[in-house]
C-alpha positions in Angstrom: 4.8 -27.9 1.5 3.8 -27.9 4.8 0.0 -28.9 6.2 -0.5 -25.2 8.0 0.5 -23.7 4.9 -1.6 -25.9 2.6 -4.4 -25.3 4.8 -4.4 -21.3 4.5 -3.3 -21.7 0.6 -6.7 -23.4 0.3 -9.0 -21.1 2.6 -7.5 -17.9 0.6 -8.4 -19.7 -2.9 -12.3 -20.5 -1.4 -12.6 -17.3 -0.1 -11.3 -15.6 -3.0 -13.5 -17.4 -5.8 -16.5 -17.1 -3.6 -16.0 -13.5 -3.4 -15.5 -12.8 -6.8 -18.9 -14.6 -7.5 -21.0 -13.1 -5.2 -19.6 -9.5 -6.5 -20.5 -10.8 -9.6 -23.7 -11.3 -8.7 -24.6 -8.5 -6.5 -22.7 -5.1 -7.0 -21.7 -5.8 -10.0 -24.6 -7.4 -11.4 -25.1 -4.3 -13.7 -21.5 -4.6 -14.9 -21.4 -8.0 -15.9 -24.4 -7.5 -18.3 -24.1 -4.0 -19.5 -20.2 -2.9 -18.8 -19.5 -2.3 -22.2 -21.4 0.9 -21.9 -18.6 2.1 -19.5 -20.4 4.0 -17.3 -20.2 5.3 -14.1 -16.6 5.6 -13.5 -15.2 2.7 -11.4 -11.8 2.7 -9.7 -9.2 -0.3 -9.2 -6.2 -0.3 -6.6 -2.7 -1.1 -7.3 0.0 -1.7 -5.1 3.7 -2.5 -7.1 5.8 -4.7 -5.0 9.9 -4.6 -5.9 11.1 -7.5 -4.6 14.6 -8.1 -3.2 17.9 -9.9 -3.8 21.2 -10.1 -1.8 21.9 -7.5 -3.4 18.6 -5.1 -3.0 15.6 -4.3 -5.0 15.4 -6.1 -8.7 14.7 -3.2 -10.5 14.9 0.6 -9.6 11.4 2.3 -8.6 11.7 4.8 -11.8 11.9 1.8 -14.2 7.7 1.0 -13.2 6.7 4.1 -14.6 6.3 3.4 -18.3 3.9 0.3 -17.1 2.4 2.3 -14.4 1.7 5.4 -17.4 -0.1 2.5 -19.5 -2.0 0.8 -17.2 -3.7 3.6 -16.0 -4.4 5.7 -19.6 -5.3 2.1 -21.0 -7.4 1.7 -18.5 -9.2 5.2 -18.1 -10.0 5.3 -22.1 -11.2 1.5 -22.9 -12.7 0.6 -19.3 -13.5 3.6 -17.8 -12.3 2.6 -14.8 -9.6 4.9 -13.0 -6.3 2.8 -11.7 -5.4 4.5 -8.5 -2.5 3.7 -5.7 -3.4 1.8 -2.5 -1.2 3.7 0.1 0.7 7.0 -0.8 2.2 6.0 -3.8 2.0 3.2 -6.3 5.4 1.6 -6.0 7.4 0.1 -3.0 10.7 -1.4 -2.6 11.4 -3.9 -0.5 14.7 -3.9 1.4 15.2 -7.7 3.0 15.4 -10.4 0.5 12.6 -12.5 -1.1 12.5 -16.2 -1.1 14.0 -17.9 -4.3 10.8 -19.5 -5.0 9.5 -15.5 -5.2 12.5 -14.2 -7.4 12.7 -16.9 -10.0 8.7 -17.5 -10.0 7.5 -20.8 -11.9 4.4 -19.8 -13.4 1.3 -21.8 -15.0 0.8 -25.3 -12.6 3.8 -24.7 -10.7 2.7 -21.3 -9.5 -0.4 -22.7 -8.5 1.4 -25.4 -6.2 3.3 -22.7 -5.2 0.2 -20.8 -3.6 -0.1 -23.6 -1.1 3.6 -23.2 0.3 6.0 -21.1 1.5 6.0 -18.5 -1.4 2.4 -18.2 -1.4 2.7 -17.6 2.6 5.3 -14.6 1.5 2.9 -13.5 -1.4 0.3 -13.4 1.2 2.2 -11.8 4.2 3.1 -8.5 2.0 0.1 -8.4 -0.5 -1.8 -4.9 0.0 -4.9 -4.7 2.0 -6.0 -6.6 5.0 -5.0 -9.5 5.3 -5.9 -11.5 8.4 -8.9 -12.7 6.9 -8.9 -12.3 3.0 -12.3 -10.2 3.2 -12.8 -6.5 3.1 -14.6 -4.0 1.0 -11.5 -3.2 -1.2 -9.6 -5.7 -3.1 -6.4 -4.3 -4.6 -4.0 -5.8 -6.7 -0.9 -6.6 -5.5 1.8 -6.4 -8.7 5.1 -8.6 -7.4 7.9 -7.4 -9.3 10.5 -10.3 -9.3 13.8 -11.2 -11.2 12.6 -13.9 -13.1 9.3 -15.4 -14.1 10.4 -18.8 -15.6 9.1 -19.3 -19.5 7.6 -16.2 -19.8 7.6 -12.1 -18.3 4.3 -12.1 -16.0 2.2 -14.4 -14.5 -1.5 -14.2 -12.9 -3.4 -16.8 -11.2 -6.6 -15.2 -12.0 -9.4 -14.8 -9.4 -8.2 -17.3 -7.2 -5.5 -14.2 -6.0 -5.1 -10.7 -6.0 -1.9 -10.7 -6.8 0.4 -11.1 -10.2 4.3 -11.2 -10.5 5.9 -10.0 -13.5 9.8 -10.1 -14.1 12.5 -7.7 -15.6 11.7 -8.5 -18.7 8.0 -7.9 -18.2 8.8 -4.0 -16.4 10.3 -3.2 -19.8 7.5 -4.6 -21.6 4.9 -1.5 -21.1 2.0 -3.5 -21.6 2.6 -6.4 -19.4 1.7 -5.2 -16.4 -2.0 -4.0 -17.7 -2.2 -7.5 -19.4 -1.6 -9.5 -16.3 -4.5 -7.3 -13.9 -6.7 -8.1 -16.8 -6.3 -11.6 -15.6 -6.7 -11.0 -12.2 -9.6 -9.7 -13.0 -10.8 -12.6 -14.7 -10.4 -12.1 -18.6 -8.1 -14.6 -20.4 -6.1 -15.0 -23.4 -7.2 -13.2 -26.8 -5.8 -14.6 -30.3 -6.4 -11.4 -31.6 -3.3 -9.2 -31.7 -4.7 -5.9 -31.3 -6.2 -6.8 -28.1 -4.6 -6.4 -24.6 -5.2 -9.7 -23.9 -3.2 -10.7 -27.0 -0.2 -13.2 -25.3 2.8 -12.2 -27.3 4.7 -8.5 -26.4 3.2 -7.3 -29.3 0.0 -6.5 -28.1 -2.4 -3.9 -28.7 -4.6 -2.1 -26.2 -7.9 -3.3 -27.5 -10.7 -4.4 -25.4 -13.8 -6.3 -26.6 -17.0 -5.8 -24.9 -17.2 -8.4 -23.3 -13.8 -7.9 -21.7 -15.3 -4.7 -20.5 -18.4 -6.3 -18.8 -15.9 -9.4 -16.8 -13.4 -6.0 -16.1 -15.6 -4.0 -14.4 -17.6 -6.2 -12.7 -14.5 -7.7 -10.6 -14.0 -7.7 -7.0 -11.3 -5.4 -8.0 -13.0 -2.6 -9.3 -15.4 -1.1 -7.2 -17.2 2.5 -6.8 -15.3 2.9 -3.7 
């Protein structure tokens, strides 16, 4: 781990928690108490990321659209909220290869090392938006799609990003990819099966209302 990338891992994790809590607190104030009303529509950004091998993107482009089909019906009927590409279209393929430390991903402490090195540099080179400074009026999610996510299929570190990284397994897991935003957007781990925050693949696509109020009133889902 180098200091310079140390350094920048920490000022994007300040940045990004103080962000989130003034949103909170501010324009999305009326969310966080009553957003289990669902109402007005709100929209959320997604960018999907393919990373690359020696050998070329992990996973061909038409394999993203079951995920990309749940996440945004999912989505639309529990949250009310409208999941909508960043650029032209929702996925993009890299072409140059990835880091190891990107394609087999360590998740839970390890990934959070990792933010302060060289994979969170990479994470943070390509993640959608602008970047320079991690402040804008938009605040897509950034969906890594990786060969391998060690232990598990998907992996979010919450707030303090806005990006997760879910694995081949995880793309053929419809569900996943909805499940890990929900984390990015600051909801955790349900044990009730039926709900989208459930851990195990055999979710359901519940939401409680208080998952609806911490959904919608993220830095990630705005008016705009």
């Amino acid at each position: 781990m180098g200091l310079w990338s140390a350094i920048k891992g920490v000022v994007r994790q300040v940045v990004r928690v103080v962000v989130e809590v003034v949103n909170r607190l501010t324009v999305g104030i009326f969310d966080q108490l009553f957003g289990f009303a669902g109402w007005p529509r709100k929209k959320l950004r997604l960018q999907v990321i393919i990373l690359a091998d020696a050998s070329g993107p992990v996973v061909p482009t038409s394999d993203l659209q079951a995920p990309l089909d749940f996440i945004t019906r999912v989505f639309d009927e529990r949250f009310d909220v409208k999941v909508v590409p960043f650029g032209h279209t929702f996925v993009q393929a890299m072409k140059d290869p990835a880091p190891d430390g990107a394609l087999d991903y360590e998740c839970s402490g390890a990934a959070w090392y990792d933010e302060f090195g060289t994979v969170g540099d990479f994470f943070a080179k390509h993640l959608a938006g602008w970047n320079a400074i991690p402040v804008g009026v938009r605040f897509p999610v950034t969906v890594y799609v990786t060969r391998n996510v060690e232990g598990t299929q998907g992996c979010s570190l919450g707030p303090l990003t806005d990006y997760v990284v879910i694995d081949l397994e995880g793309v053929a897991t419809p569900s996943l990819m909805a499940h890990e935003v929900l984390h990015a957007c600051g909801i955790w781990h349900s044990r009730t099966r039926t709900n989208l925050a459930y851990h195990p693949s055999d979710r359901g696509e519940g939401a409680k209302w208080f998952q609806k109020n911490m959904l919608r009133a993220s830095r990630h889902v705005q008016f705009w």
